[in-house]
N, C-alpha and C positions, 0 to 999 in steps of 0.2 A: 386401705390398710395394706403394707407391705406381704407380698406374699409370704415371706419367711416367717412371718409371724401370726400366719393363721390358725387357727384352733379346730372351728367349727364349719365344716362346708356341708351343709343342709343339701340336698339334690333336690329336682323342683323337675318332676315331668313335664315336658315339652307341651302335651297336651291336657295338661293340666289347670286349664285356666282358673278355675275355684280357687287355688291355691296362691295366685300372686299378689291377689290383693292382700293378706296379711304377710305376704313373704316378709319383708325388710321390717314385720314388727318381733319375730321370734329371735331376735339376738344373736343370728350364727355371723360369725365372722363374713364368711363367704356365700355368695348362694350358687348353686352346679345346675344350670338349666341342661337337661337332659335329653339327649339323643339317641340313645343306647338302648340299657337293659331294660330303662320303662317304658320304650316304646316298642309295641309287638312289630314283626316284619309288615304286615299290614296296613300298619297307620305310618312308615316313616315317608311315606311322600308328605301326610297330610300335616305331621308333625313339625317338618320340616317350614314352613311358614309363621308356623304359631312360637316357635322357636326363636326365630326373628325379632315377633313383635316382644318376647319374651324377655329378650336380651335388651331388647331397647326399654323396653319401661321400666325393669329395674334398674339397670345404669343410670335411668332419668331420675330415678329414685335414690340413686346415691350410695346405691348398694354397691357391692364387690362383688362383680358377677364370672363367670367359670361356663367355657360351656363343654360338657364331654359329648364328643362323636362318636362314632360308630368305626369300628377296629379295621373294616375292611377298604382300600384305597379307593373304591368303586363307591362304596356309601359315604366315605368323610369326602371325598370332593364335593357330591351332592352336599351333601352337609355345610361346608363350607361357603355357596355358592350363593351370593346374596347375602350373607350374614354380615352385622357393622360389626365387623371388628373392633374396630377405635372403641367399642363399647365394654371389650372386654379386658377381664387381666390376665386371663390367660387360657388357655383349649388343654381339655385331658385327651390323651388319647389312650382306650382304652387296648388290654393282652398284648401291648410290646413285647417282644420276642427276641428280635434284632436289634443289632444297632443299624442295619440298616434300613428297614422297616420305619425306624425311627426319622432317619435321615429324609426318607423320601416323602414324609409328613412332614419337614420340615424344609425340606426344600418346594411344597406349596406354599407354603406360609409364609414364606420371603418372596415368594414370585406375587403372591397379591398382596403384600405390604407396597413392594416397589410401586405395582399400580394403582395403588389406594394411594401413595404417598404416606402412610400411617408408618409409625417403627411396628417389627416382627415382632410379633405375639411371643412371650416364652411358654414352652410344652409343660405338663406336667405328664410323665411316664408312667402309665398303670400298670405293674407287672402281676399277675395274677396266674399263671402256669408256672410247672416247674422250668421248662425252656425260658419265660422270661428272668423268675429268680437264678437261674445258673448263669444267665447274663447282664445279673446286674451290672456289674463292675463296670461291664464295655458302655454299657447305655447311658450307668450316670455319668461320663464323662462329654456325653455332646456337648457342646454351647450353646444350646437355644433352650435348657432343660431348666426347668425352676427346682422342679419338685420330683419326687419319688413317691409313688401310693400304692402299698400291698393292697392285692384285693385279698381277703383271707376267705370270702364265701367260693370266690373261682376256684381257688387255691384248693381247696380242702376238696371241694367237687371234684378236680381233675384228678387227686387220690383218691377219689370214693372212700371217704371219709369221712366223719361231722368235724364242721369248724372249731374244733378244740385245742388247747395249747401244746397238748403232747402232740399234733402232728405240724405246728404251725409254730412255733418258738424259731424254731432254726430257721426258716424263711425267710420270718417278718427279722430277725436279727441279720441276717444277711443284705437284705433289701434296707433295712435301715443303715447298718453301716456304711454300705457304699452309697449312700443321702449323704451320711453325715462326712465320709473322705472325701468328698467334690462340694463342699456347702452347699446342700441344695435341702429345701421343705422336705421331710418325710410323712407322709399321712397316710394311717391307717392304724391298725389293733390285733394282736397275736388271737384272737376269738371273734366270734359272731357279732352284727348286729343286726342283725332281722327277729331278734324277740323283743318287738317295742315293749312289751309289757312285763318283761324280767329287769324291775329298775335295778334292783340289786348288783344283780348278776352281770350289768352292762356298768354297773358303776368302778365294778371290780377287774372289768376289762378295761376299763379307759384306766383306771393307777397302773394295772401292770402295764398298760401302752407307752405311758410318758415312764414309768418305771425301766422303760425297756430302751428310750431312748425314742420312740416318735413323738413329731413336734406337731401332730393334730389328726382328727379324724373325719371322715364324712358322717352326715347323719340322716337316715333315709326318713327319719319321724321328727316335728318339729319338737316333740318331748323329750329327745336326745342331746337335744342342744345346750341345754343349760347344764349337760353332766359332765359333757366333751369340755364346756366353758371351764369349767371348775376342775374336772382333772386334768387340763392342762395348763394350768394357771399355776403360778407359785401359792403356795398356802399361806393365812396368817402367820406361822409360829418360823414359815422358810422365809418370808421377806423380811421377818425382823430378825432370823439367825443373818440375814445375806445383809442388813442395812449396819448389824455390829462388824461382820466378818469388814465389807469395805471401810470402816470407820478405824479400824484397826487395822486394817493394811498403809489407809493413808498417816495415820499416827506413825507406823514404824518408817514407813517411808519417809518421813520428816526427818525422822532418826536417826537416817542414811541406815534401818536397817534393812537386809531382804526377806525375812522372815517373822512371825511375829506370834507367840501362844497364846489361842486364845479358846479356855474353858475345855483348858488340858488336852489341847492339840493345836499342833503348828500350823499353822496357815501362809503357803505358799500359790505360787502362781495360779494353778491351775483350780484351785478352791476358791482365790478369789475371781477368776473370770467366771465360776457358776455363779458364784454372788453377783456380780455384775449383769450378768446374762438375765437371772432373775429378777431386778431391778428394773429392766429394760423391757421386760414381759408386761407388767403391772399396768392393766388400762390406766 
């Protein structure tokens, strides 16, 4: 599945083996075998192996597989080291900060593509500190970047805070815009998801997410997935306003006209590229 259009990335503990055998049957878009936050300092030597075979068997499975490292350039080269790449779509790197920081994550990642012979993995950018949100702009412009991902639980931490939308709206809207000014994935949610068991309450964060402008979420609980699936998807009542809106643009355009009312509003360009865009979403 084309990164741009990912919804659901499921995280998948490194050393979590229970967990792979039904990975690729819970419907997340992506799955994020993990390096990072679910591995204690303790276990990322041992994690680091299991992580490997982790990446390969769901690849072999057909999945769309993500693998996020560890922030520090000392743990992601480990990290890196051994990993098939060729198996992935792409590497997060977690608390970017820099654009340089960026850079020299990315200047590995080309130096063992060449020696793999494989093409360069593109990055997805976690920015989770106020430092990284104040540098969004710089960061989404690298070339190697797919995607942009608010972490809102860092975020809200590093103000001692709770992950709520009075202190995380301006953020996640800053860090989404500069996604969406460089076309790149934005993933993430203006609120929490670590209350697996508030469905409501996560349901109501994932509309205001794509309400906000992200184009998908992570999901730390495979019961997450189908809500992420669903609030970022076009709804029934939107792909049949969005299948009239295109049917009526290409009518007026036969017309030679540029404009065309319909159900007591004009519809122009930029109304009908949502419609189109939502078209194009539709598994």
């Amino acid at each position: 599945m084309p990164l741009k259009t990912l919804r659901s990335l499921l995280f998948l503990p490194a050393t979590a083996d229970h967990l792979l055998a039904k990975a690729t049957e819970r419907g997340a878009d992506a799955l994020v075998v993990d390096l990072e936050d679910a591995i204690p300092p303790d276990r990322k030597a041992q994690a680091r192996p299991m992580a490997r075979a982790a990446v390969a068997q769901l690849a072999q499975r057909g999945a769309t597989v993500l693998l996020r490292v560890n922030s520090e350039p000392a743990q992601w080269a480990q990290d890196l080291q051994g990993m098939p790449l060729a198996q992935l779509a792409a590497v997060m790197l977690p608390k970017v900060e820099t654009l340089a920081q960026l850079e020299n994550f990315a200047q590995a990642l080309r130096a063992r593509a060449v020696d793999s012979g494989h093409p360069t993995l593109p990055i997805a950018a976690l920015l989770e500190t106020p430092l990284g949100v104040l540098a969004a702009e710089q960061i989404a412009q690298h070339p190697a970047l797919c995607a942009l991902g608010f972490g809102a639980e860092d975020y809200a931490g590093a103000l001692g805070v709770p992950p709520e939308p009075a202190a995380l709206t301006w953020p996640a809207q800053k860090v989404l815009t500069c996604a969406h000014a460089y076309g790149l994935a934005c993933w993430g949610l203006a609120g929490s998801i670590a209350a697996v068991d508030d469905v409501a309450g996560f349901e109501h964060t994932v509309r205001a997410g794509r309400a906000m402008g992200f184009t998908g979420s992570v999901c730390i609980h495979p019961r997450q997935v189908p809500i992420v699936n669903r609030g970022f998807s076009p709804s029934a009542e939107e792909l049949a306003w969005a299948e009239r809106v295109v049917a009526a643009d290409e009518a007026a355009s036969r017309a030679g006209l540029g404009a065309v009312l319909l159900d007591g509003r004009m519809i122009d360009r930029p109304i009908v590229q949502r419609a189109r865009r939502w078209l194009r979403l539709t598994p």
